[in-house]
N, C-alpha and C positions, 0 to 999 in steps of 0.2 A: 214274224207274224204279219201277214197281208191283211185279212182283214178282219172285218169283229160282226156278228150279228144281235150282239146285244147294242140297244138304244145307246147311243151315247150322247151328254151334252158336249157340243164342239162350236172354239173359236175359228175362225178362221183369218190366216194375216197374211196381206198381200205385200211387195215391196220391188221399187224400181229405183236405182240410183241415177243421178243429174246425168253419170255418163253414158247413163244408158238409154235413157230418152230419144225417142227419135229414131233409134237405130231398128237392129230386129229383133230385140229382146223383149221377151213378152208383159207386156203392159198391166199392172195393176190390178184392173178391172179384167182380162183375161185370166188370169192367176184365181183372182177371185169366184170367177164363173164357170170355171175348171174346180175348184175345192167346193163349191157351191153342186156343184153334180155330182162329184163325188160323193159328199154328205147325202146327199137323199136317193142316191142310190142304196144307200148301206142302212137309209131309214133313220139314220143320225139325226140330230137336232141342232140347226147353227143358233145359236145364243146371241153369236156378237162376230161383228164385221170390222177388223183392225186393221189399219193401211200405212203406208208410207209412201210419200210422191216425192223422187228427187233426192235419198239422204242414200247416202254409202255407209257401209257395213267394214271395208278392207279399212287396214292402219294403211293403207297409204291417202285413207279419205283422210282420215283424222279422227274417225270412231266418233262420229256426230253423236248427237242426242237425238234417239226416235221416238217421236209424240207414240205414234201407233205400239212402238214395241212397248211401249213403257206401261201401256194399257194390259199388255198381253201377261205381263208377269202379273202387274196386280190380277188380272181374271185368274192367273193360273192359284194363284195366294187364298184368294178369294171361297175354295172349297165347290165351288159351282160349277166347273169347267170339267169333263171328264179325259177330256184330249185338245190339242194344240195341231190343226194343219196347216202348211203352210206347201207351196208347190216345189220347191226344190230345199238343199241344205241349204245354200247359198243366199235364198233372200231370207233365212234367219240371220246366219252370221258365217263368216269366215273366219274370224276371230279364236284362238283357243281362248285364253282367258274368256273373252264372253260365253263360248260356247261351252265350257266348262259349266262356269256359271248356272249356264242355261239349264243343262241337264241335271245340274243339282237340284236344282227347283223344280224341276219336272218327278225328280224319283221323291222330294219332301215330301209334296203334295199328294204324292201318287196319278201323277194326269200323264196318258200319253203323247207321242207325238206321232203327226202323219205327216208322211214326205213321200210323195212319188206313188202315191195309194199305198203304199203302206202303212200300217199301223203300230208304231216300234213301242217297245215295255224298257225304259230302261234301266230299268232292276235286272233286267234278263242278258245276260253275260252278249249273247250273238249281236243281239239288238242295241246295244250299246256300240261295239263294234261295228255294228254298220253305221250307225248314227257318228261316230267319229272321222270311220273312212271317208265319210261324203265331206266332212270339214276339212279334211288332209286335203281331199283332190279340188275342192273349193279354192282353199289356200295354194296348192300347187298352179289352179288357172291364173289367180290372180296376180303371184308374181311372177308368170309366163308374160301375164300381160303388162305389170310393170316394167318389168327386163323390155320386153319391144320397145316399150314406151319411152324408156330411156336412150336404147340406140336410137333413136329416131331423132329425139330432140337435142342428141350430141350431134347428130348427122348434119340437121337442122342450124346448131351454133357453130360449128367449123364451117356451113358454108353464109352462113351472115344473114340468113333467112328469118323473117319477125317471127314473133310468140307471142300469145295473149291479145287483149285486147288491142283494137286499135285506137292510136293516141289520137286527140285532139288534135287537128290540122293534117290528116293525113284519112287519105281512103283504103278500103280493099281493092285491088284488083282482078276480076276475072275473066278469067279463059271464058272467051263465047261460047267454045267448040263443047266444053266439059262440064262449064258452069262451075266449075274450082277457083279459088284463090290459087291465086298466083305469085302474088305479092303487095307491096303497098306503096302510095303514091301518093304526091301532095294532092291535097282537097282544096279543088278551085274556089271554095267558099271559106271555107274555116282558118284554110293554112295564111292568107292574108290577116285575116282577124289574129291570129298566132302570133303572128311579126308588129302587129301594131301593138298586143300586150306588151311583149318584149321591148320594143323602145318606150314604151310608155313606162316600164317599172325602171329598166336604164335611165329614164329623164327624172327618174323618182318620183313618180307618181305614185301614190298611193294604191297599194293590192287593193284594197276595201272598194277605192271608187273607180277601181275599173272594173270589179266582179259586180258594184252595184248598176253603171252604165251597158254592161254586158244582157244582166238580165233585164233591163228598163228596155233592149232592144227583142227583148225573146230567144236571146241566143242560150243554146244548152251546153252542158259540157260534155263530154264524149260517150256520159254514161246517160246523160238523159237529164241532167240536174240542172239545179239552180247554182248558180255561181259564190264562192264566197272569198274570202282575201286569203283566206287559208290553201284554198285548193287551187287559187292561182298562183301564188308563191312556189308550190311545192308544184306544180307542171312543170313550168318557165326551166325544177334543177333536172330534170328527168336525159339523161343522157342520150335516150334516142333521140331527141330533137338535134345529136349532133352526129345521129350518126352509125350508133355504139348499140351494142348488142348488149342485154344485161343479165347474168345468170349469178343467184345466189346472192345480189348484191353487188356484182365486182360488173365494171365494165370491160368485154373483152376488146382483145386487139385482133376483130376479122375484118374484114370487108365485106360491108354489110349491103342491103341489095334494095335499098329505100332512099330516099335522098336526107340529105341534110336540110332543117329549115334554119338554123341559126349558126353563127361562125363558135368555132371553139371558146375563141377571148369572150365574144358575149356571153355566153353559157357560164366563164369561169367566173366571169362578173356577179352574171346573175348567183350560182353556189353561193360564190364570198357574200353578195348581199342580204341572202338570206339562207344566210348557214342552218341558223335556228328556228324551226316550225311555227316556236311561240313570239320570235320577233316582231313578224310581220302583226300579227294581233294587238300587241304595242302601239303601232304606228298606224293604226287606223281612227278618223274621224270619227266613226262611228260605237268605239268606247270610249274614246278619251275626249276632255275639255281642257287640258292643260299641255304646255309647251312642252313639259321634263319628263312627264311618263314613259318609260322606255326607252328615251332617250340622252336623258343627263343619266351619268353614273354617278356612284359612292365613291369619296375621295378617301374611306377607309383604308390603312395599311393590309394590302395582300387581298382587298376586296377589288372587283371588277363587276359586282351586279349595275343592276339600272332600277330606277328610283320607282318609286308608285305614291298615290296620294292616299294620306290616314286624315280621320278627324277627330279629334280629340275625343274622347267621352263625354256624355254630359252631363258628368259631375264636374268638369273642369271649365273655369270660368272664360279660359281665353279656347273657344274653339272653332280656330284660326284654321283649313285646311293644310297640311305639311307634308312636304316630300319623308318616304322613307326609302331606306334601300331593302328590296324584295332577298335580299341573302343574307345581308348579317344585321338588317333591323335596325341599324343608325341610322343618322342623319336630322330628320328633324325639323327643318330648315321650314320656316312659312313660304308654303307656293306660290300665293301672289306676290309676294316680296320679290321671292326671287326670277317670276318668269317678268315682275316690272322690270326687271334689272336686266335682263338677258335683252327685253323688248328694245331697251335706252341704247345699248350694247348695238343691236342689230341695225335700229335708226342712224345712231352716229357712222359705224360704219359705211352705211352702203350710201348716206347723205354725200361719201367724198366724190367730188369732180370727176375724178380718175375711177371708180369702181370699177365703169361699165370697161374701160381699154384692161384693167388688173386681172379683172375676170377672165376676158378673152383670152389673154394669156394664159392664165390657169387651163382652160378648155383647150388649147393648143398644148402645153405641156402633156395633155391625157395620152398624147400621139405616143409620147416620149416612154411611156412606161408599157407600151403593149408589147414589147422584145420580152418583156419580163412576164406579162401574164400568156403570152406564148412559152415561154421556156416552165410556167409552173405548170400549163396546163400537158408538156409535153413528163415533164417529170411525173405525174399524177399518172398517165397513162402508163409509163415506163415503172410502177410501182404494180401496178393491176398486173402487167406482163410477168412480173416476178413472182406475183401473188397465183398465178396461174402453171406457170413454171413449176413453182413449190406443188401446186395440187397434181401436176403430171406427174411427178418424180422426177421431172427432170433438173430440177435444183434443190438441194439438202435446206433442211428447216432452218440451220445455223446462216448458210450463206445467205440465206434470202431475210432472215433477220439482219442480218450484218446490212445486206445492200438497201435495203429497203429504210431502215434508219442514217443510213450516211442520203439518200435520197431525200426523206422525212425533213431532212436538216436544212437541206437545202429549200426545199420547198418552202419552208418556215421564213425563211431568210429572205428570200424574194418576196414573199407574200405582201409584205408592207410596200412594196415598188409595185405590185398589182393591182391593188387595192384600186377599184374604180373611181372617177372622178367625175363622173359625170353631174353636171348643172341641172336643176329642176327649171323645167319653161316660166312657172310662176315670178322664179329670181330673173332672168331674163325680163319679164315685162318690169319688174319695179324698177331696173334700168337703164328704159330707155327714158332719153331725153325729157324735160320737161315733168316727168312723173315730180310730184311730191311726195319723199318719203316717208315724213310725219304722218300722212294724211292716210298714205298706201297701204301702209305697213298693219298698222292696228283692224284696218275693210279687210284683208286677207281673210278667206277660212284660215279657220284655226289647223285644217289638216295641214295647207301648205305651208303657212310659217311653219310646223314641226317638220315639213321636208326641208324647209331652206335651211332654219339652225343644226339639224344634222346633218346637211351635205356642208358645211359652212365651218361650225366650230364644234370643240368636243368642251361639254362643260359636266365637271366636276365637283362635288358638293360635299363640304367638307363635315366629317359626323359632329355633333355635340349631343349632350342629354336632353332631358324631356325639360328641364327648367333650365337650361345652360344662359347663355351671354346673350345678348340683344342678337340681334340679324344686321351684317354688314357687309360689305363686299367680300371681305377679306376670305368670308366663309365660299366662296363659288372661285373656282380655277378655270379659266377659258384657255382654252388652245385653239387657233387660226388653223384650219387647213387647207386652208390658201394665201395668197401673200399679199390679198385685199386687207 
């Protein structure tokens, strides 16, 4: 049935997804002013105007939630709507399960649908039937056009060509002739700001106060943001800054067509520094006031968390602030006790004669261990390659378990000879010459004393109960990782 000469009340819903914007797919408001002629040509009554800007409809979008559709069923529920138009099948849905759906509630209520100036009944066997074909060949365009989609961007990762956005310190490049991207290239403004981050978190500096001096200059992040210590930690591990093409996750082994902004060792540095998203939060000035916050650990058997500050209840008479550990809830231990101890600890040390020549050394020794965060950073890559391998068929599930765990093992094993050593500039100034470190040591922000005692020593805090033994040394384990 084409059309109807009885009055009808009618919705009418328009719909354009993100990738279709821009292109030559008919716009929204077109849609709308096409169904909108329609209607009063036929002497129809529009009720109500239902839109969507920008949301896909295919499961390859992800089957969004639409404000406007969500409208269209309540009207259709609603008993007030006699018909549902909308300009093609397509910008309902592609979807069977939805479109199933759909038309279930279209026959409850008894409302029809129009699509194409047609007006379909779909209680009526043909009209049903057409109203499905248009979803089949919906479905059929759309993974025509996924299938392209996908050769394209396989085409795209064998030959080492970027995807997505572009990163922080890096530009588009375009063709004058075309006005196309071309490819990508260091950003004479941003990609210096890039390498200063990066030795700045290598000197241990603080993610917090350099996302905070970043925005104090106006600088934004790739996306247009404000900076924070989180989203600078998690750049600095992002592989293409070395290089590296990323799909699914896995870093491939092509040769890629951008340049490098940072050497591999830095890169593997930065990873191992901040393996974990919520570490760098930890080690920021601006939640914390105490030395051990995410940096002393629980000296628990088989525990490895890191401590946080509790305060007693106040019902309890001594409510002393005290470390606990964030995983298995021991510890216990009064915080000012213990960071006065660490503080005596850090003074006596660095007071000796010899620190500043003991240190140097140490800073020289870093030399000594890059043959190793080269060989993990080549094994990590030679783990990707198998992992890739495995995804061609061109190595069985078994062997690439097998190689990939004797690989695994290795990596492990080096990783403690990788492990970065780089000196904070702050330890640096306490000594040089003539400094007093009685004096020096307690003036410090409290951020950078917690860089110095975590690049310094690892201390450990032994559990007792909520009423246990007095507070003594004996309860905190320091270990040196330097031979200051």
């Amino acid at each position: 049935m084409t059309t109807s000469t009885v009055p009808l009340r009618v919705i009418i819903y328009g719909r354009v997804s993100k990738a279709e914007k821009g292109k030559r797919a008919k716009s929204v408001d077109d849609q709308l002013a096409e169904l909108r002629t329609w209607a009063l040509d036929q002497g129809w009554t529009v009720v109500g105007e239902r839109r969507d800007d920008g949301v896909s409809v295919s499961s390859y979008g992800g089957l969004k939630v639409r404000d406007g559709w969500e409208q269209v069923k309540v009207d259709i529920a609603s008993g007030e709507v006699d018909a549902v138009l909308v300009w093609e099948t397509s910008r309902a849905s592609r979807d069977w399960m939805v479109s199933g759906e759909f038309a279930n509630e279209l026959i409850r209520h008894r409302v029809r649908l129009g699509i194409d100036e047609r007006l379909l009944d779909l209680t009526r066997a043909e009209d049903k039937k057409a109203y499905f074909d248009g979803v089949t060949n919906a479905q059929y365009e759309a993974d025509k056009i996924s299938a392209r989609t996908k050769r394209g961007l396989k085409t795209s990762r064998a030959a080492g060509r970027p995807h997505g956005t572009v990163a922080f310190g890096y530009r588009r490049i375009i063709d004058p002739e075309t006005g196309k991207t071309v490819g990508r290239g260091e950003d004479p403004v941003t990609a210096p700001i890039f390498r200063a981050i990066v030795a700045d978190l290598l000197n241990r500096r603080p993610a917090e106060a350099i996302a905070r001096e970043l925005n104090e200059r106006g600088i934004r992040t790739a996306a247009g943001n404000t900076w924070t210590g989180g989203n600078v930690s998690r750049m600095v591990k992002r592989p293409v800054y070395v290089g590296k093409r990323v799909h699914a996750g896995v870093a491939l082994d092509v040769e890629t067509t951008w340049p490098a902004l940072i050497s591999l060792a830095d890169h593997q540095a930065l990873v191992e520094m901040y393996g974990s998203d919520a570490r760098d939060h930890w080690r920021t000035s601006k939640v914390v006031n105490s030395l051990g916050t995410g940096v002393f650990h629980c000296g628990a058997q088989g525990c490895d968390g890191t401590v946080r500050i509790v305060t007693p209840p106040k019902t309890r008479r001594d409510r002393t602030k005290r470390y606990q550990c964030r995983r298995c809830y021991k510890g216990w231990l009064p915080q000012p006790a213990v960071d006065e101890l660490i503080d005596d600890l850090m003074i006596a040390r660095l007071s000796r004669p010899d620190v500043a020549e003991i240190l140097a050394a140490d800073a020289e020794a870093d030399a000594d261990v890059q043959a190793a965060k080269d060989e993990v950073a080549r094994l990590k890559l030679y783990v990707d390659e198998l992992r890739e391998s495995a995804h061609r068929g061109d190595l069985s599930v078994a062997d690439y378990a097998s190689m990939a765990k004797r690989a695994n093992a290795d990596i492990e094993r080096l990783a403690k000879a990788a492990r970065p050593r780089h000196l904070p500039p702050a330890l640096a100034d306490l000594v040089e010459p003539g400094v007093d470190i009685r004096t020096a040591w307690p003036a410090l922000p409290i951020a950078d004393r917690r860089v110095i005692v975590d690049s310094l020593i690892s201390v450990e805090l032994e559990p007792r109960g909520r009423g246990g033994h007095e507070f003594g040394p004996d309860d905190v384990t320091v270990a040196w990782k330097t031979t200051a």
